[in-house]
N, C-alpha and C positions, 0 to 999 in steps of 0.2 A: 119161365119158358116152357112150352110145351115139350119138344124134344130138339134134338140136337142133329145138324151132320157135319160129319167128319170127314175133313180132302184132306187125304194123304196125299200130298206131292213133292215129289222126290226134284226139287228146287231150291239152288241156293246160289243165284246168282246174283251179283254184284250190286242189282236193283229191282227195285220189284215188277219193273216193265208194265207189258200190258196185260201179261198172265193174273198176276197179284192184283194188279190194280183192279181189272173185273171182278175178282173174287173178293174182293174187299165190298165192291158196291153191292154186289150180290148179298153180303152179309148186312151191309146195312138197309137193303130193301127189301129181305127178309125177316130180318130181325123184330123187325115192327108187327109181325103177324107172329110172333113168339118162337119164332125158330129159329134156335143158335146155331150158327156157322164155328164149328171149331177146325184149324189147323194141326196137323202132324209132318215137319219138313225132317230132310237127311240128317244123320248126324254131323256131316261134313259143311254145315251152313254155319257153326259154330266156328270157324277156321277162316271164311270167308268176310266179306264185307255185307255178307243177306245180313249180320246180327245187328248190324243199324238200320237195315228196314224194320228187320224182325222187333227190334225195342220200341221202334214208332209204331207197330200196327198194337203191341202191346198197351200204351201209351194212348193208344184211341180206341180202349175199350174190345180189342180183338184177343180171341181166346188161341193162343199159339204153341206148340209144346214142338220138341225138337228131339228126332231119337238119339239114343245112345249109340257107345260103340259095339254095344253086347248083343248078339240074339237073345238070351234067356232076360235080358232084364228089358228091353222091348215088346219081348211076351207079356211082365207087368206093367209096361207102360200101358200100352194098347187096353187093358185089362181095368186099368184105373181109368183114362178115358172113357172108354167108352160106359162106365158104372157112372162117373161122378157127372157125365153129362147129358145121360140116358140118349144117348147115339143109335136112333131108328135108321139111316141111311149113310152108305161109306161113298165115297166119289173119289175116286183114283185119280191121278193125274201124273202122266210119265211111269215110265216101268221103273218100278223098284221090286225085285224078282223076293228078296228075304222079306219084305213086308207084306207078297202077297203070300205065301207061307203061313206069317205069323198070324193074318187077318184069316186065314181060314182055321188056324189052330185056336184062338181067342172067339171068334165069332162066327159062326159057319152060317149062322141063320140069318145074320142082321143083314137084307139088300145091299148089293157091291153095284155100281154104276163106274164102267169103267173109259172113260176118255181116252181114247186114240189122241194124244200132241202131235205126234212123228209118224210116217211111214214107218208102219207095221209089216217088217222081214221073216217070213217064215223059216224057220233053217232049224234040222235037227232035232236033239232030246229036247231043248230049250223050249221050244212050239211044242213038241208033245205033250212037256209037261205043263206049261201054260193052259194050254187046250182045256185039261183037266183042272186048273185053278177058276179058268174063263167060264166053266162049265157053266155054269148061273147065273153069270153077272149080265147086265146091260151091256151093250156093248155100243161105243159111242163115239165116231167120227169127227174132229175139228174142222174137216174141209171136206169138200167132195172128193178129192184125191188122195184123201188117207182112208176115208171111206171105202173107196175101190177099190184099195189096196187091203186095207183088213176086210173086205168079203171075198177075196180071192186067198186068203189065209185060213178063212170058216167059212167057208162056203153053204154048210147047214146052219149059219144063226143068223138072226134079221139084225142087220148093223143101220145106227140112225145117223144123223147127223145135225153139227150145231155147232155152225162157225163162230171163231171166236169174236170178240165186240173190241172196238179201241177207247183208248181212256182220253176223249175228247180235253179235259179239264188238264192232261199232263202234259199236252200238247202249246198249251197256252201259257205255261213256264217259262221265260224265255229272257238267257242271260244277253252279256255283251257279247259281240261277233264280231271281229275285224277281219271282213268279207273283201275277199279280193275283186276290184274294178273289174270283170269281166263275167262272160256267161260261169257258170259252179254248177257242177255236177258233184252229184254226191252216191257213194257208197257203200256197203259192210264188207269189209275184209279182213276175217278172222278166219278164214279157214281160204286157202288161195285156188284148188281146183274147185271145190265146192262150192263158191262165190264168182268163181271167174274173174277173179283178178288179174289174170294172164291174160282176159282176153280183151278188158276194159284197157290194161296198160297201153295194150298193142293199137287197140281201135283209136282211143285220143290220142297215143303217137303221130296217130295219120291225121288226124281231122287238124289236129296243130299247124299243118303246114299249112291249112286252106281258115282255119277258124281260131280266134283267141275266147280260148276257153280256160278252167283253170278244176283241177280233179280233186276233190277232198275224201278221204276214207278212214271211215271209223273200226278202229282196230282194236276190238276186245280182248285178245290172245291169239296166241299164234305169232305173236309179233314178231320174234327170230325168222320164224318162216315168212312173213310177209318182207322186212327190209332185204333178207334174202335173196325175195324174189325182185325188187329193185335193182338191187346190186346184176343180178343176171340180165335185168332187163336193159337199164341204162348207164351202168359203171356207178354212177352217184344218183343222188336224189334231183329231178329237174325241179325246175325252182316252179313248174307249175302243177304241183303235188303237193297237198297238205295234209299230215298224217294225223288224226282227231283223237283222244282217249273218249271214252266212252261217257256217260252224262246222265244222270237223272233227268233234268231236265234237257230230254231230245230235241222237244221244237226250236230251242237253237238254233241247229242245223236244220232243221226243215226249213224255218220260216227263210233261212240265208240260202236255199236251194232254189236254182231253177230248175233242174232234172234230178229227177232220183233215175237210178243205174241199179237194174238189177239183171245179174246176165246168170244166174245161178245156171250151175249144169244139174243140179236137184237139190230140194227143198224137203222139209220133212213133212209140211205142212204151207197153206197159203201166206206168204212171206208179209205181213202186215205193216213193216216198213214202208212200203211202198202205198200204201193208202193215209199210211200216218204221213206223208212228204206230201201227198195229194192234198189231203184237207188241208193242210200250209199253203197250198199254194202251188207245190212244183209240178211240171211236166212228168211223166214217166218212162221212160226207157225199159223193156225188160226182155227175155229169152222165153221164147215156145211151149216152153216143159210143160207139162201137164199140171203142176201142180200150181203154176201163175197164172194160168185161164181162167179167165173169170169171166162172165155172162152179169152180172150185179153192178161194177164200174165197166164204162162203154170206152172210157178215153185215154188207157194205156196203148202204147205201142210197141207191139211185137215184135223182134226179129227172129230169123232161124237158128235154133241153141247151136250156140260154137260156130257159128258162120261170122268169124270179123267181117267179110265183106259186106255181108249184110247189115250188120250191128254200126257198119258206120253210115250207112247209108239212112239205117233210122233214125241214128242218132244225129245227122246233118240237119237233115230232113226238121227235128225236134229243136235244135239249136238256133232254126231260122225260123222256129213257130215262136219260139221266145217272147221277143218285144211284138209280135202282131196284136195289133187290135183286139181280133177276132179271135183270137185264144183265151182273151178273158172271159168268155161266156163258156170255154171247153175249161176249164177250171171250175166255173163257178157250177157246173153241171157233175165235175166230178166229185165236189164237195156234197152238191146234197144228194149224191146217189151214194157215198161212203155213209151220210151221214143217216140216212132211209133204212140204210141196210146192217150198219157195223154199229151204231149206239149201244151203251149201257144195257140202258133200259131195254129195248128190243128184245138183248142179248140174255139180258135177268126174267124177263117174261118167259122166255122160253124154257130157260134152265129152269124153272120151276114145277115143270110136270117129270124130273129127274130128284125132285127133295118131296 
């Protein structure tokens, strides 16, 4: 191998989604020009169910290491990486506030490129000292509204941007589904303001009376707080509500989707569910906010954020575009404008003048 880079990200969720999954292809269509992709995730991935992805990407030839719970023995980890893999470029992904510490104590010279995942908060000592970690690094946007957001944080550094890509091939995974006879909408409900659960409840309460639909939600945590919020909503569970656990292979649910529902009140970045439901096939429903505008797919529909009224009227509106005819050619256009724009490869192209 020529030289090495190293993504430190502070990641250790339950699957490797679409974050890992890029970063994997990344490694294997860089690899091939000699340049090794090494991994450094949280110590806390050890705890978690990441340690069965993290076995399999080991398993298929991926260089993966996992920190401890120590600051001073992280200092030698870092320190043995980045020696035994001659690591010319770091790439950050998500804050991890004691690694970027350790990565300026161990390495001060070696290029830091540092990924913006989430809306970037300025607040306090925290940003100032940041500021001065940031001071050199690249500085690098996943959407255009994390971007906006981190130039209104630094306003003296040129911040770029490089939306994320979706793992086409994870897509086409796809178990058994005993899909209920009716219109399926589908949504993420792991967090209940944040997602607009409350207002997704409220909006299909209404449209039930005029349309047989049936609502599925995928609930990664949070779950006390979500049945909670049933319980508040409707006394019990109505029988047309399905509550989903989460899945490696997603396009289960997508492909069983005729709308994806996303009514978030904010996002940390461009919510890529919603294109992942697209290229399956579903309709899309979503909320104003700034960070689901997109100019790239032309065939989501909008409502005003937190306005149920309006959120049923597009969702009507969407529920009777369904079985038409002439929605399959507003599918088959939102496919190849996801697929033009969010692929792999695209995606690896470009990450490449960052290694």
């Amino acid at each position: 191998m020529k030289f090495g880079v190293l993504h430190i990200c502070d990641y250790a969720a339950a699957y490797k989604g679409g974050f890992m999954n890029a970063l994997e292809f990344l490694r294997r269509d860089v690899e091939k020009d000699g340049i090794r992709q090494v991994y450094l995730l949280p110590h806390r991935a050890l705890s978690t169910n990441a340690k069965s992805w993290i076995e399999d990407m080991r398993r298929d030839g991926a260089v993966v290491y996992v920190q401890t719970d120590n600051f001073l023995k992280n200092i030698f980890l870092l320190k043995k990486i980045i020696k035994e893999h001659n690591i010319r470029k770091i790439c950050r992904h998500f804050n991890d506030f004691p690694m970027d510490v350790i990565t300026k104590i161990v390495c001060p010279s070696v290029p830091v490129v540092r990924f913006f995942q989430c809306t970037y908060n300025a607040t306090g000592l925290s940003h100032r000292l940041r500021t001065l970690l940031y001071k050199k690094d690249v500085l690098v946007g996943v959407s255009k509204s994390v971007t906006q957001k981190a130039r209104l944080s630094f306003p003296d550094r040129e911040i770029e941007t490089l939306e994320h890509a979706l793992s086409f091939d994870r897509l086409e995974r796809v178990d058994e589904f005993d899909k209920a006879d009716k219109i399926s909408c589908l949504t993420m409900g792991y967090n209940i303001k944040v997602k607009g659960i409350d207002l997704t409840f409220e909006a299909v309460r209404r449209i039930r009376e005029e349309r047989d639909v049936h609502l599925y939600v995928v609930v990664a945590s949070h779950r006390d707080e979500f049945e909670e919020e049933i319980r508040k909503t409707f006394g019990e569970k109505p029988g047309w509500l399905t509550v989903l656990e989460p899945t490696e292979n997603i396009g289960t649910y997508y492909h069983n989707t005729d709308i994806i529902l996303s009514p978030s009140r904010t996002e940390g970045a461009l919510p890529f569910a919603v294109f992942e439901a697209m290229y399956c096939g579903s309709l899309a429903v979503a909320s104003d906010i700034p960070q689901q505008l997109t100019d790239k797919v032309s065939t989501v529909r909008y409502f005003r954020s937190e306005d149920v009224d309006d959120y049923v009227r597009v969702l009507i509106e969407t529920i009777d575009a369904v079985r038409l005819p002439e929605t399959e050619s507003e599918r088959e256009r939102a496919k190849a404008e996801i697929v033009s724009n969010y692929s792999m490869q695209v995606w690896a192209d470009k990450f490449r003048k960052y290694i």
